[in-house]
ZAMARGU-4260 file (C-alpha; in steps of 0.2 Angstrom, whole numbers, plus 5000, padded with zeros to 4 digits):
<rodrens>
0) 5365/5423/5068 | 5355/5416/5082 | 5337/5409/5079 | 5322/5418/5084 | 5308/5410/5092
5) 5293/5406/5090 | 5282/5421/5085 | 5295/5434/5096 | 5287/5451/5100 | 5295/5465/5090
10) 5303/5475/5099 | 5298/5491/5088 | 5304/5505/5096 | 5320/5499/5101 | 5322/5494/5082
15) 5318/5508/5075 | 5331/5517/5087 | 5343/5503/5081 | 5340/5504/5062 | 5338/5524/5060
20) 5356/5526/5069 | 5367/5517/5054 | 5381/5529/5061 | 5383/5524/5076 | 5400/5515/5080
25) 5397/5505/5094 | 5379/5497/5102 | 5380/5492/5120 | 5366/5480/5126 | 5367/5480/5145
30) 5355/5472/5154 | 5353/5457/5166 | 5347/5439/5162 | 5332/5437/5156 | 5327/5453/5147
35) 5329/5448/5128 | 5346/5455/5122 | 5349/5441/5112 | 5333/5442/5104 | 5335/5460/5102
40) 5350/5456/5091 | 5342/5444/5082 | 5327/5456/5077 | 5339/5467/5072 | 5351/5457/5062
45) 5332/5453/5052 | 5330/5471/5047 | 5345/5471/5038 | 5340/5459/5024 | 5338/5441/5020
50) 5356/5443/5012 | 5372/5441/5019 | 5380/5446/5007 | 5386/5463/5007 | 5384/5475/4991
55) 5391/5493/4990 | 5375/5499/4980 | 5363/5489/4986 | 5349/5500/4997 | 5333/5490/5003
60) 5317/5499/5010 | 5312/5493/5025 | 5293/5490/5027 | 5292/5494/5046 | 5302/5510/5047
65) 5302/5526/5034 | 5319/5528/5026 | 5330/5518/5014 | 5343/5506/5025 | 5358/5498/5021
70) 5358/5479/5018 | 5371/5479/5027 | 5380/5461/5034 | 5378/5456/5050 | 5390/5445/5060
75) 5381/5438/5077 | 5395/5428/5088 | 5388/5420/5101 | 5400/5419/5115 | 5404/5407/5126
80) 5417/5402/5140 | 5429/5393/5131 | 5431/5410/5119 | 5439/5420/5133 | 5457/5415/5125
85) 5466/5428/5116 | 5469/5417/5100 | 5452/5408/5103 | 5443/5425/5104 | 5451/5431/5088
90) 5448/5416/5078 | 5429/5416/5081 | 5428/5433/5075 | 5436/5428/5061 | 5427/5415/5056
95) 5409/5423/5058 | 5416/5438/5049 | 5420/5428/5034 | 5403/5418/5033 | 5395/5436/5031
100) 5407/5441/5022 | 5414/5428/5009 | 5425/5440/5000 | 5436/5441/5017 | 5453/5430/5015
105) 5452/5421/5029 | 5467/5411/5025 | 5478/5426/5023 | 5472/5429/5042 | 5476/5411/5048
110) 5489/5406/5061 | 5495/5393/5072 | 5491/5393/5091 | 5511/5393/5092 | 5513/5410/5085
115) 5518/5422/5098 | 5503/5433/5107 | 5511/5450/5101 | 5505/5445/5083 | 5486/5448/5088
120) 5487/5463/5092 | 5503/5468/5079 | 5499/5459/5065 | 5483/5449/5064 | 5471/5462/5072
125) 5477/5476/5059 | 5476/5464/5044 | 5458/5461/5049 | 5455/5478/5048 | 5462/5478/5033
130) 5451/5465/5026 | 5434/5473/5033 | 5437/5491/5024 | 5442/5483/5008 | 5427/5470/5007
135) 5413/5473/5019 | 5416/5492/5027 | 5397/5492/5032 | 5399/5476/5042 | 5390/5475/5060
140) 5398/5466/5069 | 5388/5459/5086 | 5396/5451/5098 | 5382/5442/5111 | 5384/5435/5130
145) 5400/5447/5132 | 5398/5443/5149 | 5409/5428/5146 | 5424/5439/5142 | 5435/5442/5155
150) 5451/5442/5149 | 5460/5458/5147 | 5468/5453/5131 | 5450/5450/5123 | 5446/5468/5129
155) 5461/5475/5121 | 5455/5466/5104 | 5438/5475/5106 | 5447/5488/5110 | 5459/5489/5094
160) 5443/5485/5084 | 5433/5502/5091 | 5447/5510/5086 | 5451/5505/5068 | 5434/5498/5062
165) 5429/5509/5047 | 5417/5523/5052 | 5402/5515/5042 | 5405/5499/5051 | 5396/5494/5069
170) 5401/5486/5082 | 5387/5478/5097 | 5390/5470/5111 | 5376/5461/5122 | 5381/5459/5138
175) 5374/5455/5157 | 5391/5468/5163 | 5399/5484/5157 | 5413/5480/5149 | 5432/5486/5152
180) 5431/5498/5140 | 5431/5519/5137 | 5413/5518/5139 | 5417/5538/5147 | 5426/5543/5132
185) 5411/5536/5118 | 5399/5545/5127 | 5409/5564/5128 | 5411/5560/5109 | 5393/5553/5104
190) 5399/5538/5097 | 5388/5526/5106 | 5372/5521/5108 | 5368/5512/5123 | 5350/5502/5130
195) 5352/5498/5144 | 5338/5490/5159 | 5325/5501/5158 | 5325/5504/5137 | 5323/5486/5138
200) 5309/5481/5150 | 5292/5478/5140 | 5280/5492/5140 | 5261/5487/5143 | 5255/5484/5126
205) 5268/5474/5124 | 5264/5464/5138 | 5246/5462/5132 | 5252/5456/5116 | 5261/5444/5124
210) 5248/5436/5136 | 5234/5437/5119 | 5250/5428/5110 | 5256/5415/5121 | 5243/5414/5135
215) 5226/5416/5125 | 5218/5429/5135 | 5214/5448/5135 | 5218/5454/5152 | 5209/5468/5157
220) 5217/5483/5163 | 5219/5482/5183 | 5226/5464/5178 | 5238/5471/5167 | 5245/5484/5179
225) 5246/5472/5193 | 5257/5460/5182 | 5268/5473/5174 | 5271/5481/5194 | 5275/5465/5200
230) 5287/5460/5184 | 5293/5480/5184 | 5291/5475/5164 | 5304/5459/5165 | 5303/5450/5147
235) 5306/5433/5156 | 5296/5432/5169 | 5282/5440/5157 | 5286/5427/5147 | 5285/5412/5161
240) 5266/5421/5167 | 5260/5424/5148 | 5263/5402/5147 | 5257/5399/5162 | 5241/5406/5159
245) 5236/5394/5145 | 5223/5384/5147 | 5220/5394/5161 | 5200/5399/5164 | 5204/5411/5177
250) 5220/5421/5173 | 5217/5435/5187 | 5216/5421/5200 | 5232/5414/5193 | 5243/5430/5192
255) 5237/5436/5209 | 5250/5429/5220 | 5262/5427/5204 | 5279/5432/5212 | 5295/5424/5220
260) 5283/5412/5231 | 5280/5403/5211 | 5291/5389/5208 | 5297/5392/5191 | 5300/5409/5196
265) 5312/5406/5211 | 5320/5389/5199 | 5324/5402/5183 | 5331/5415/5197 | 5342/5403/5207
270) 5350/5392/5191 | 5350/5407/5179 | 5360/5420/5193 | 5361/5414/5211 | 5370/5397/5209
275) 5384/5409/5199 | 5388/5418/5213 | 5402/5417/5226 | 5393/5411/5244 | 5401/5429/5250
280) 5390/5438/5239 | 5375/5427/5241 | 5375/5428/5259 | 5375/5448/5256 | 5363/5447/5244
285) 5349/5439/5256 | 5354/5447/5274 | 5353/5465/5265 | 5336/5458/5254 | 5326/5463/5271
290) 5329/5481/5265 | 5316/5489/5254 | 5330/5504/5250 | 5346/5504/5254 | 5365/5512/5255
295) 5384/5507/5258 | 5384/5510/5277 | 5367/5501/5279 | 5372/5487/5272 | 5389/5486/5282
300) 5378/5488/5298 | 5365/5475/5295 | 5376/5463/5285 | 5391/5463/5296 | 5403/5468/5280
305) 5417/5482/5279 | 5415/5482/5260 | 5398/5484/5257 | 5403/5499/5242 | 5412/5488/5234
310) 5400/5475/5234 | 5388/5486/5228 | 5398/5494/5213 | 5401/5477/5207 | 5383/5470/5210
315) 5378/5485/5200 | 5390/5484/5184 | 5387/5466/5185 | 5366/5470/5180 | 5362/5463/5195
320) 5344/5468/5197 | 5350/5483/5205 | 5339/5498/5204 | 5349/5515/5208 | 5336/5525/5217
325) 5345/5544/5215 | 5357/5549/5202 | 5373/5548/5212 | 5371/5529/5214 | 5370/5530/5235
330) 5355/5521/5238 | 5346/5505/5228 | 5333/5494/5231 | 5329/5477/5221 | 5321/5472/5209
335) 5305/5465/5216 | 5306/5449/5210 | 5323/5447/5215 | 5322/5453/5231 | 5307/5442/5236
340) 5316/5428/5229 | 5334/5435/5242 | 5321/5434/5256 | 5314/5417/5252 | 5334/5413/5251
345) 5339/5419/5268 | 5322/5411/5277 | 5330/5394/5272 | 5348/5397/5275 | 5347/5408/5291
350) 5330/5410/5298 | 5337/5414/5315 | 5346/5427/5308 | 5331/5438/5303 | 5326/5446/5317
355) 5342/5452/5322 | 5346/5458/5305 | 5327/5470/5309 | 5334/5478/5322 | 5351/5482/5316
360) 5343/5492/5303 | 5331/5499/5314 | 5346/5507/5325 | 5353/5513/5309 | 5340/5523/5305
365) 5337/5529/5319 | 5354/5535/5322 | 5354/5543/5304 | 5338/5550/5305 | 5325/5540/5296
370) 5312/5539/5308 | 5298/5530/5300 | 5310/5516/5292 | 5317/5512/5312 | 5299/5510/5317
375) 5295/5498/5302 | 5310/5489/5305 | 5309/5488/5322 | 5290/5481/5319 | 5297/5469/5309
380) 5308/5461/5320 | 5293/5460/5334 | 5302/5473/5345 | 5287/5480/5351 | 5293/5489/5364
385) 5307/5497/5354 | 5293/5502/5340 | 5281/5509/5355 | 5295/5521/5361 | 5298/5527/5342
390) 5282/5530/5341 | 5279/5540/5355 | 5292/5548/5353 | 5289/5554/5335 | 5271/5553/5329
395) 5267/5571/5330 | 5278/5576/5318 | 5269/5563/5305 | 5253/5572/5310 | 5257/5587/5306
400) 5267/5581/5290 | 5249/5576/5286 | 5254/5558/5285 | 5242/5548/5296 | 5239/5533/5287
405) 5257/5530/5291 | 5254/5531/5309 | 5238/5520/5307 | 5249/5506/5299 | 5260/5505/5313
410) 5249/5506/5326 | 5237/5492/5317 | 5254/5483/5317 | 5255/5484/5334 | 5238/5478/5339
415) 5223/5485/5349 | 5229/5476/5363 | 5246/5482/5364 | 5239/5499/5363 | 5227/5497/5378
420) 5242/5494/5387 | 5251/5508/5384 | 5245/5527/5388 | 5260/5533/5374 | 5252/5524/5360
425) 5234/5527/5367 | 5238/5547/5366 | 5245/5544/5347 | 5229/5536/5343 | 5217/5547/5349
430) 5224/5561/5338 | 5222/5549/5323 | 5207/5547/5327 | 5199/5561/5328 | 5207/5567/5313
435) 5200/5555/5303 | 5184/5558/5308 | 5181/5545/5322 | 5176/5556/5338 | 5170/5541/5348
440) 5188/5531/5346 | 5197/5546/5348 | 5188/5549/5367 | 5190/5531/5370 | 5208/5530/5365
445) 5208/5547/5376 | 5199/5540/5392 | 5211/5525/5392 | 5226/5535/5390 | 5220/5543/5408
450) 5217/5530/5417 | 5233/5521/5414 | 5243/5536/5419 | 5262/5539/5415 | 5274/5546/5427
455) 5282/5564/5422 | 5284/5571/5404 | 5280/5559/5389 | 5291/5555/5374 | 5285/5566/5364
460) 5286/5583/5371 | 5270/5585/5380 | 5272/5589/5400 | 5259/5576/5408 | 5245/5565/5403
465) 5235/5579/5411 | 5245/5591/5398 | 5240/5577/5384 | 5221/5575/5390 | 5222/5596/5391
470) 5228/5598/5375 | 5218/5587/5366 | 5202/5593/5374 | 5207/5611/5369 | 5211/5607/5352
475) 5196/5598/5346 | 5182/5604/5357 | 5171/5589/5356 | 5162/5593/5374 | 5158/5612/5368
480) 5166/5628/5370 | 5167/5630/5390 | 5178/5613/5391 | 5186/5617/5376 | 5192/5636/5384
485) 5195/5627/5401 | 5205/5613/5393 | 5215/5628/5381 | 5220/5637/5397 | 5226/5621/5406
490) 5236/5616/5390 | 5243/5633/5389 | 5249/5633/5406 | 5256/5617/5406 | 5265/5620/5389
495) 5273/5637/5395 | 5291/5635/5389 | 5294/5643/5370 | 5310/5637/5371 | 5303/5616/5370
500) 5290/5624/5356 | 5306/5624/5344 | 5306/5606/5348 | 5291/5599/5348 | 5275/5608/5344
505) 5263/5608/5358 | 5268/5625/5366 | 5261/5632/5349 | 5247/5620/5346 | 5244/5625/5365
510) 5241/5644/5361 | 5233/5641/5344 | 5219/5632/5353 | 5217/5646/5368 | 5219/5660/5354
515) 5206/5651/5343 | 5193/5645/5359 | 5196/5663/5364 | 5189/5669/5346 | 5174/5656/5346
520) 5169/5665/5364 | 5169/5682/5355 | 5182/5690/5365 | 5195/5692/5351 | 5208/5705/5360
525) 5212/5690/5371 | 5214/5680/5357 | 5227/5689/5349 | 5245/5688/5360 | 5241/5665/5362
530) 5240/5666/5342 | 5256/5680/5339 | 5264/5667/5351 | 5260/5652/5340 | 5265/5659/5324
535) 5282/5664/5332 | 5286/5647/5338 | 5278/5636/5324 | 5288/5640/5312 | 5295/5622/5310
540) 5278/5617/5310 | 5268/5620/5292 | 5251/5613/5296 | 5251/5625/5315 | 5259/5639/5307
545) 5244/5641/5293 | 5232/5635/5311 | 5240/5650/5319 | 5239/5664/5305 | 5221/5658/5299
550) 5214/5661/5317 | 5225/5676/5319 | 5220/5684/5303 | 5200/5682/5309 | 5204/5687/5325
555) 5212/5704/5320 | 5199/5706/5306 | 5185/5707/5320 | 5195/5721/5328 | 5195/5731/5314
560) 5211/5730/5306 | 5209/5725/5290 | 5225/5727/5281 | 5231/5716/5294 | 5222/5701/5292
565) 5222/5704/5274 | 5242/5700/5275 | 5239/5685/5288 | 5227/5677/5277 | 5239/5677/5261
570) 5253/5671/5272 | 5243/5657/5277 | 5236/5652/5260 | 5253/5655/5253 | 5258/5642/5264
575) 5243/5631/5262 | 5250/5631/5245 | 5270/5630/5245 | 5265/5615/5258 | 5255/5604/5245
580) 5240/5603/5256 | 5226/5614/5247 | 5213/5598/5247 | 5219/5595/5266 | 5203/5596/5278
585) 5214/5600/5293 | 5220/5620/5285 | 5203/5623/5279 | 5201/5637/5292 | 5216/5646/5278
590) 5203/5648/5266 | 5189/5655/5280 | 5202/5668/5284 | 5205/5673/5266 | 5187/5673/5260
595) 5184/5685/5276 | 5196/5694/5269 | 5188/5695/5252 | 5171/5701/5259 | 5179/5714/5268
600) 5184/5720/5250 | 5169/5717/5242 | 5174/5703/5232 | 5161/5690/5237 | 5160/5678/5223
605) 5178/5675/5227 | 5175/5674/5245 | 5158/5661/5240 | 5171/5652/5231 | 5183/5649/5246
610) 5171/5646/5258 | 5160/5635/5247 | 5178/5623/5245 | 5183/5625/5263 | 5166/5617/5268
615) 5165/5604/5256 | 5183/5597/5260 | 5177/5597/5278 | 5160/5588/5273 | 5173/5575/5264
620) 5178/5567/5281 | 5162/5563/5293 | 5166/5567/5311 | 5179/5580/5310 | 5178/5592/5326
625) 5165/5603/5323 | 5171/5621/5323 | 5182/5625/5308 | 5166/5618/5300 | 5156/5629/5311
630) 5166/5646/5305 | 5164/5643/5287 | 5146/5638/5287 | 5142/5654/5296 | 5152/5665/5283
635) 5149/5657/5270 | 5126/5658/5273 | 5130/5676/5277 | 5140/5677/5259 | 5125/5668/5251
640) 5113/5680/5257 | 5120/5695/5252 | 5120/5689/5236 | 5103/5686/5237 | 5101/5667/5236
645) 5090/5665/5249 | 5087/5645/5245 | 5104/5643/5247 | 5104/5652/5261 | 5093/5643/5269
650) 5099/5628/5268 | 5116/5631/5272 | 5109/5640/5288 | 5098/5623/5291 | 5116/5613/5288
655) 5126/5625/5302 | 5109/5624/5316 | 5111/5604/5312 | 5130/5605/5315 | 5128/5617/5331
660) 5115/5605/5339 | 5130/5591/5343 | 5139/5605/5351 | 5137/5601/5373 | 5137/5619/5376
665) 5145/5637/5374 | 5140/5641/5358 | 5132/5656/5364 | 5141/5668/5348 | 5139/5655/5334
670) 5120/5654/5341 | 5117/5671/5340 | 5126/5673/5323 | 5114/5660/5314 | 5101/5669/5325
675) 5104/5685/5316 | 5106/5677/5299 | 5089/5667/5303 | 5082/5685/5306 | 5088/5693/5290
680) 5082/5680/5281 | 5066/5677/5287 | 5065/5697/5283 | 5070/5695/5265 | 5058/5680/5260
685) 5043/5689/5271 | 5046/5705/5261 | 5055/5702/5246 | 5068/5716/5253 | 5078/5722/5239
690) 5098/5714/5240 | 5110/5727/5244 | 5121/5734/5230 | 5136/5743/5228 | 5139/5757/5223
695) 5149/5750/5206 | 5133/5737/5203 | 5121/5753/5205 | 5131/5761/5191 | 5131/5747/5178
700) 5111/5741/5183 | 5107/5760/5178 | 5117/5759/5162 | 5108/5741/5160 | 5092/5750/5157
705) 5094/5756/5139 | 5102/5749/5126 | 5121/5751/5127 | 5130/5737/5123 | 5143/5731/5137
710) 5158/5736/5129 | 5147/5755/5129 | 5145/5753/5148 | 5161/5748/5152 | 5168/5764/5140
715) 5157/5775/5151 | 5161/5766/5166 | 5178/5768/5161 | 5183/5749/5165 | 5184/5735/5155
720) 5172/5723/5149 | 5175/5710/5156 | 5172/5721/5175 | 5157/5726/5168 | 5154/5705/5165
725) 5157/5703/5183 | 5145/5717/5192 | 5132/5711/5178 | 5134/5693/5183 | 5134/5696/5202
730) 5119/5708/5198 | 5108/5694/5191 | 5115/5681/5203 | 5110/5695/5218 | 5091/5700/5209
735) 5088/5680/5206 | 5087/5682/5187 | 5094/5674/5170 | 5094/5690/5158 | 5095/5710/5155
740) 5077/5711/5154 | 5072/5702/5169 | 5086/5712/5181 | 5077/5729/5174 | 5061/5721/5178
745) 5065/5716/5195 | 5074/5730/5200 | 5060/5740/5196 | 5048/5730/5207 | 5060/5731/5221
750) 5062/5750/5221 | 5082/5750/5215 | 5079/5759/5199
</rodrens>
C-alpha cells in the first residue's frame, strides 16, 4: 500500500463514488502523469480500515460517507518496469495478495522460473483464484503505474483474473494508457467504473484548500479562476503553484505569468513525459503545438507526416494531455500547459521552422473553409499580405455574423500603418468603426480608402471604391438624409446584379439603404420594390434580412396595410430571435417595426416596451448612426404621450431634437414629426386636455365608478380579470394617478365621465 503524503487533499467525491460502488468488478484510473492516481488509490485503500486482515463478518461504518462498508483487504502493487515478465508479473501479485491476505498458501502457489509459461495461465492463475474465493473473496486488488505493463502475456493474466475473480472481489488498475483489455465489453455489461482526466482534475474549492494548505494564503476569487484556467485543474502543477507561493507576500503577482515560461513547470513536463518519447513523436508534438485546435489532415499538412491519425490515436490512449474537442474524436487541442511548454520546445529545436509551419496551416484552412483560423495563422507567420487579402476578402461576413471584435483583433495585428496603406483594409475598418460608435474613425478610415483608390472590383464583392464610399454613405447617413439618398442611389446602381447578392451582400445592403433613405424622406411607395428586393436576396444574410423586413414592414404600415407589416415585423423579430441577437444594437429597427405594429392594435404598453428596449440598446453604444435611433425616439414620445406621461414625453421629445440637431440636413419629415408632437404636447400641458381612451378603457372607467369589485367588472365585461387589470393599469398610467379614487376624480375633472 503506498504511503500518503503529507496532509493530502481528500479527494471526497471521487471516494465516495469509489466506496459506495463495492460491486463494481473493475476500477480503471486513467489519466496522465501528474493528476494523483496514486494517491487516489491510497485514500481509497484508507477507507477500508486500518486492518488488513480480512473478516467475513466484520462491517465497519465509515465516518465520512453514510452507509456500512466492508473492511474489506486491499492489495496496492506498485508496478514497475522490471514486472512486465509473465513469471515476474504473477509472482508480485502473489506476494502482495498474501500480505493482505495471510490465510493465502503462497507456497502451494510457488514455482520455479524453469517451469514452462503454459503453467501460468493453466495451472497457477486458476489456483490463485482458487485461493482468493476460499480466504479473501472481498479482496481489492489495485494494481498502480499499469502503464509499465506491456506485455501481452501480463494482459492475458489481468485478463484471466477479470474473468474468474469472485464477483464480491475488485480489481483497479491506475494507469497513464488504456490498457489491452475488453474495456467495450465492461461497459455494455456495466461492470466498470471508470475516472478518467476530467473526474480527476481538482475542482475550485479544492484548489483553494490547497493553496490555504500548502501555500498559506486565501486567494481571492479572480486569482483562483485565473489559476484553475491556466492549470485546467491539473493536481500537479496546482501543487507546484500552491509551494511556490509560500513565503510569498504577493501571491497574485506570482501566479500572473505562472505557466510553461516557469522553470519547474517546463523541468516536471520534460523529465516527467517528454524525455520518454520517441524524437518522431516529439518532433510532432512541437511543430503541430502552434495549433490551438486541431485534426488528422491538419496535422499531416503543417507537420509534413502521412500518419498523423495514428499518431493521434496513440497520443490520446497514451493520456497524453489530449483534449477531444467533439465526441467523434476528430479534432483536439492541448492541454494548455503542455502545449506552451510544445511551443517553448519547437522555438529551441527549430525556430526557423515556425513561420513556415504559420502559413501551411493558414492554406489549410483556407482551403477547408476556416476563414478566420487562416487569417490568424497567416498573422502569425507575418504574411501580412496574405492576411490583408483574407481580410478583404472575408470581413463582411464577420459583420454581419455580428462578430466585430474579431475583425478589430486582426486589424490591430496588422497595424495602423499597414492599414493606411491599403484601401481593402481601410474600407474593412470604417465599417467597424462606425459600428462601434466611432463616426469620426469611420470617415477618416473612409476618406483614406478614396484617396488611395483601387483598380476594378474589390475582394469582397463591392464594384469600385466609389461603390464602397457609396455604400457606406448610404447606409449610415452621417452627412444627413440628401447625401444619404444620393449615396443609396449611387450604391444601388452600382450593385445592380442579384445574382453577386447570393454571394456577397451589398446588392441587398444596397437596396436596404435606398428602401430605408426612401422612408426617412416620406415617400414610402418608392421604398417598397429596393426593400422586396433585399429580403429576396439577403436570405443568406440574418442581420440584412431582419434590416430589410424591419424597414419594409414600416414602410407598408405607412401605406395602410396593416396585416402586412403585422407579418413583416414578426418575421423579422422571429429572426432577431432564432439569430441570438435580441441585445444586438445593429437589429434594433426589428423591435421599432413590431411595436409600430402593436400600436396599430392598440396595445401600447407592449409597444412602450419595445421601443423603450430598442432605444436603450441604442443609447448602450455612443456614436451609432443616428437614424434607427431617430425612428424609435419619434414612436416611442408619440407612444408616451398617448398614454398620458407627458414628463416623459417631454423629455424623450428634448432626447430626439438633441439627436436631430447632429443631423447636416434632410430631416425635413422627422422635423416635422417632433414638430407635431411638440404641438400636442404643449396643447396637453396648456390645457390639461383629457388622454384619449378606448372604447374598452371607457367601459371599465364607468364601471370603476361604483363599487364592483374587479372580478364583477370583468363578469359584466365579459373578460377576465386579469384584462380588466390591464385597461385599469393603462387607465391610471394614462389619467396620471396611483388609485380607484383618484382615476374617478380625475376623470371627472377632465370631462370623461
Amino acid at each position: 500500500m503506498p504511503r500518503l503524503s503529507e496532509e493530502p487533499i481528500e479527494r471526497s467525491a471521487l471516494l465516495q463514488k469509489l466506496v459506495e460502488s463495492p460491486r463494481t468488478p473493475f476500477v480503471l484510473i486513467c489519466a496522465p502523469v501528474g493528476y494523483g492516481k496514486s494517491t487516489l488509490l491510497a485514500q481509497w485503500s484508507s477507507q477500508q480500515g486500518s486492518s488488513q486482515q480480512w473478516s467475513s463478518h466484520k462491517w465497519s461504518t465509515s465516518a465520512r460517507y453514510a452507509g456500512a462498508v466492508w473492511d474489506r483487504p486491499f492489495v496496492t502493487v506498485a508496478l514497475e518496469s522490471g514486472d512486465n515478465d509473465p513469471f515476474s508479473f504473477f509472482a508480485t501479485i502473489v506476494r502482495s495478495v498474501e500480505r493482505a491476505c495471510p490465510d493465502v498458501d503462497s507456497v502451494s502457489l510457488a514455482r520455479s522460473p524453469e517451469s514452462p509459461q503454459s503453467d501460468i495461465g493453466k495451472v497457477l492463475l486458476p489456483a490463485l483464484i482458487d485461493e482468493i474465493i476460499t480466504n479473501c473473496p472481498h479482496v481489492i486488488l489495485a494494481l498502480d503505474n499499469y502503464q509499465e505493463i506491456t506485455e501481452p502475456e501480463c494482459h492475458e493474466q489481468v485478463a484471466y483474473l477479470l474473468n474468474h475473480l469472485p464477483p464480491s472481489a475488485c480489481l483497479a488498475l491506475a494507469t497513464r494508457t488504456d490498457p489491452p483489455l475488453p474495456l467495450a465489453r465492461l461497459r455494455a455489461c456495466g461492470d466498470i467504473m471508470e475516472l478518467r482526466t476530467d473526474d480527476l482534475h481538482f475542482a475550485r474549492d479544492e484548489v483553494a484548500q490547497l493553496v490555504r494548505r500548502f501555500g498559506g494564503h486565501q486567494l481571492d476569487e479572480p486569482d483562483l479562476d485565473n489559476l484553475l484556467e491556466r492549470t485546467e485543474g491539473w493536481p500537479a502543477m496546482l501543487c507546484l503553484a500552491a509551494r511556490l507561493l509560500t513565503d510569498q507576500p504577493d501571491p497574485a503577482r506570482l501566479l500572473q505569468p505562472f505557466g510553461a515560461k516557469h522553470r519547474h513547470v517546463v523541468d516536471y513536463l520534460e523529465e516527467e513525459v517528454l524525455r520518454h518519447l520517441p524524437g518522431e513523436v516529439q518532433r510532432f508534438l512541437a511543430r503541430t503545438s502552434i495549433l490551438d485546435r486541431f485534426t488528422a489532415p491538419l496535422c499531416d499538412a503543417v507537420a509534413r507526416t502521412t500518419n498523423s491519425a495514428d499518431l493521434l490515436n496513440g497520443l490520446e490512449r497514451s493520456n497524453l494531455f489530449l483534449v477531444p474537442l467533439d465526441g467523434v474524436r476528430t479534432w483536439y487541442r492541448y492541454h494548455n500547459l503542455f502545449g506552451q511548454t510544445l511551443r517553448q520546445q519547437l522555438a529551441r529545436s527549430e525556430p526557423e521552422f515556425r513561420a513556415n509551419l504559420h502559413q501551411k496551416a493558414s492554406a489549410w484552412y483556407e482551403r477547408n473553409g476556416h476563414t478566420g483560423d487562416a487569417i490568424e495563422h497567416a498573422l502569425a507567420a507575418g504574411a501580412t499580405d496574405r492576411a490583408i487579402e483574407l481580410i478583404a476578402r472575408h470581413w463582411s461576413h464577420y459583420v454581419y455574423q455580428g462578430e466585430l471584435a474579431t475583425i478589430r483583433g486582426w486589424l490591430d495585428a496588422l497595424g495602423e500603418d499597414l492599414t493606411n496603406r491599403s484601401p481593402l483594409t481601410a474600407i474593412c475598418a470604417a465599417w467597424v468603426a462606425s459600428l462601434s460608435g466611432d463616426r469620426l474613425g469611420g470617415c477618416r478610415w473612409l476618406k483614406i480608402a478614396e484617396r488611395l483608390g483601387h483598380p476594378g472590383p474589390l475582394p469582397d464583392g463591392m464594384q469600385s471604391i466609389q461603390g464602397a464610399v457609396a455604400l457606406y454613405q448610404g447606409t449610415f447617413g452621417f452627412d444627413g438624409l440628401t447625401k444619404m439618398l444620393a449615396a443609396a442611389r449611387t450604391a444601388a446602381d452600382l450593385h445592380s446584379d442579384p445574382i453577386s447578392g447570393h454571394r456577397s451582400p451589398w446588392y441587398a445592403q444596397a437596396r436596404v439603404a435606398l428602401g430605408y433613405s426612401r422612408y426617412l424622406a416620406g415617400d414610402a411607395r418608392a421604398a417598397v420594390r429596393p426593400l422586396e428586393r433585399a429580403v429576396e436576396a439577403a436570405a443568406a444574410f440574418p442581420v440584412l434580412r431582419i434590416l430589410a423586413l424591419s424597414a419594409l414592414s414600416l414602410v407598408t404600415g405607412d401605406l395602410g396595410r396593416a396585416a402586412q407589416a403585422a407579418d413583416l415585423a414578426t418575421a423579422a423579430q422571429e429572426l432577431v430571435i432564432s439569430s441570438g441577437l435580441n441585445e444586438s444594437s445593429e437589429v434594433t429597427l426589428a423591435q421599432v417595426a413590431q411595436a409600430a405594429a402593436l400600436v396599430r392594435n392598440g396595445q401600447l404598453l407592449r409597444a412602450r416596451q419595445e421601443l423603450e428596449h430598442a432605444v436603450r440598446l441604442r443609447r448602450t453604444v455612443i456614436g451609432l448612426p443616428p437614424w434607427p435611433t431617430l425612428t424609435a425616439l419619434v414612436l416611442l414620445t408619440r407612444v408616451v404621450l398617448i398614454l398620458g406621461d407627458r414628463d416623459d414625453a417631454r423629455a424623450l421629445l428634448n432626447e430626439a431634437t438633441d439627436l436631430l440637431d447632429t443631423v447636416p440636413d434632410g430631416a425635413s419629415q422627422a422635423k416635422a414629426a417632433l414638430a407635431e408632437i411638440e404641438r400636442r404636447l404643449a396643447d396637453a400641458e396648456y390645457s390639461g386636455a383629457a388622454p384619449r381612451l378606448t372604447d374598452r378603457e371607457e367601459a371599465v372607467l364607468r364601471l370603476l365608478q361604483g363599487s364592483l369589485p374587479l372580478r364583477d367588472v370583468a363578469a359584466q365585461l365579459f373578460v377576465t380579470v386579469n384584462t380588466v387589470k390591464s385597461h385599469t393599469r393603462l387607465i391610471y398610467r394614462k389619467l396620471g394617478v396611483s388609485s380607484r379614487n383618484e382615476a374617478i376624480r380625475r376623470a371627472r375633472e377632465l370631462g370623461l365621465l
